[in-house]
N, C-alpha and C positions, 0 to 999 in steps of 0.2 A: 439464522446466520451463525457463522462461527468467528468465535471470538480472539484473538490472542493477545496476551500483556507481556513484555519484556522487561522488566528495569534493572538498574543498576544504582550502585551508591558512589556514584562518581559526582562532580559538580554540576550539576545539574545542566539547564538551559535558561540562559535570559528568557523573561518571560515575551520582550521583544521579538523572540528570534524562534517561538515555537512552530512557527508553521514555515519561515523562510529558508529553517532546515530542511526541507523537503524539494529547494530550488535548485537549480542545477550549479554546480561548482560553487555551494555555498556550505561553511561547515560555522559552528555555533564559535563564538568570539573565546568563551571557553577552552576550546583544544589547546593546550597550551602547545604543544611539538606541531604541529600542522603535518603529521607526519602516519596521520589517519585516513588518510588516500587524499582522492579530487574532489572532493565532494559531489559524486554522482550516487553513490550506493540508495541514499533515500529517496532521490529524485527516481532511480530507476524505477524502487519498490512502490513507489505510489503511483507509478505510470503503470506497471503489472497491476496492483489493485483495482485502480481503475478500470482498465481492459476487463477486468472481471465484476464489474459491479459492485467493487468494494473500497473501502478507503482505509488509511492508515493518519496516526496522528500521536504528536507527544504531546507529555505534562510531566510537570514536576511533581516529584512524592515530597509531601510534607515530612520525612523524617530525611530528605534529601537524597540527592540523583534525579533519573529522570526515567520514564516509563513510556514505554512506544504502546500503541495497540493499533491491533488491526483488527477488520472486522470484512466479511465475505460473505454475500448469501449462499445459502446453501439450495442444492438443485435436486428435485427430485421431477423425477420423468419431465426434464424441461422446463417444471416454471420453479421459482421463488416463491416461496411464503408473504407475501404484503410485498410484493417488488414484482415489476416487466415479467414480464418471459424470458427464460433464460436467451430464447434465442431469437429476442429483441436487442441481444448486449450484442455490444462492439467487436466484430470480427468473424461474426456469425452472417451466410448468406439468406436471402428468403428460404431453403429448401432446407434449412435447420442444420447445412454441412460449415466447419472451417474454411474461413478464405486460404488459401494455398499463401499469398502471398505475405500473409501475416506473422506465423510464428509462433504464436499463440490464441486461443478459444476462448470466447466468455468462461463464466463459470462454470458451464456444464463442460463444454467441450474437453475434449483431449487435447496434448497437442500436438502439433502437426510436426 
């Protein structure tokens, strides 16, 4: 799989509120200006991860802020390492092509 880590040295996330950051029009009690959008951007990124077989998720850094990672399997001629078949993943039809009406591919796919 592949991996990615984000952080920053900003005030971190209640520890309450690490995973309801990821819901939809919710942003961490922290923001102080509420002026950080709608709270849709993480809800979106973890609906994309999904769609692809992967997930995203925070934590606080013990020297403070908070750190995102993401994590995706990675495809080689269709299947995953230790995971499904690439094109067992969501959005993919039995004949290994993109559904038209979707917008986006599992992990392997391109997109449409």
């Amino acid at each position: 799989s592949v991996r990615v880590s984000i952080g920053d040295r900003g005030p971190g996330i209640p520890e309450g509120e690490l995973e309801a950051v990821f819901d939809r029009f919710v942003q961490s009690s922290k923001t102080k200006t509420g002026a950080g959008g709608t709270g849709l951007g993480l809800a979106i990124c973890s609906e994309i991860l999904a769609g692809h077989a992967g997930r995203i998720w925070a934590e606080n850094r013990p020297e403070g802020g908070a750190v995102f990672r993401l994590e995706i399997p990675r495809c080689i001629n269709g299947q995953t390492s230790g995971q499904p078949s690439c094109a067992d993943a969501p959005g993919r039809s039995e004949n290994n092509e993109s559904k038209p009406d979707r917008g986006v591919t599992s992990a392997c796919g391109a997109r449409t």
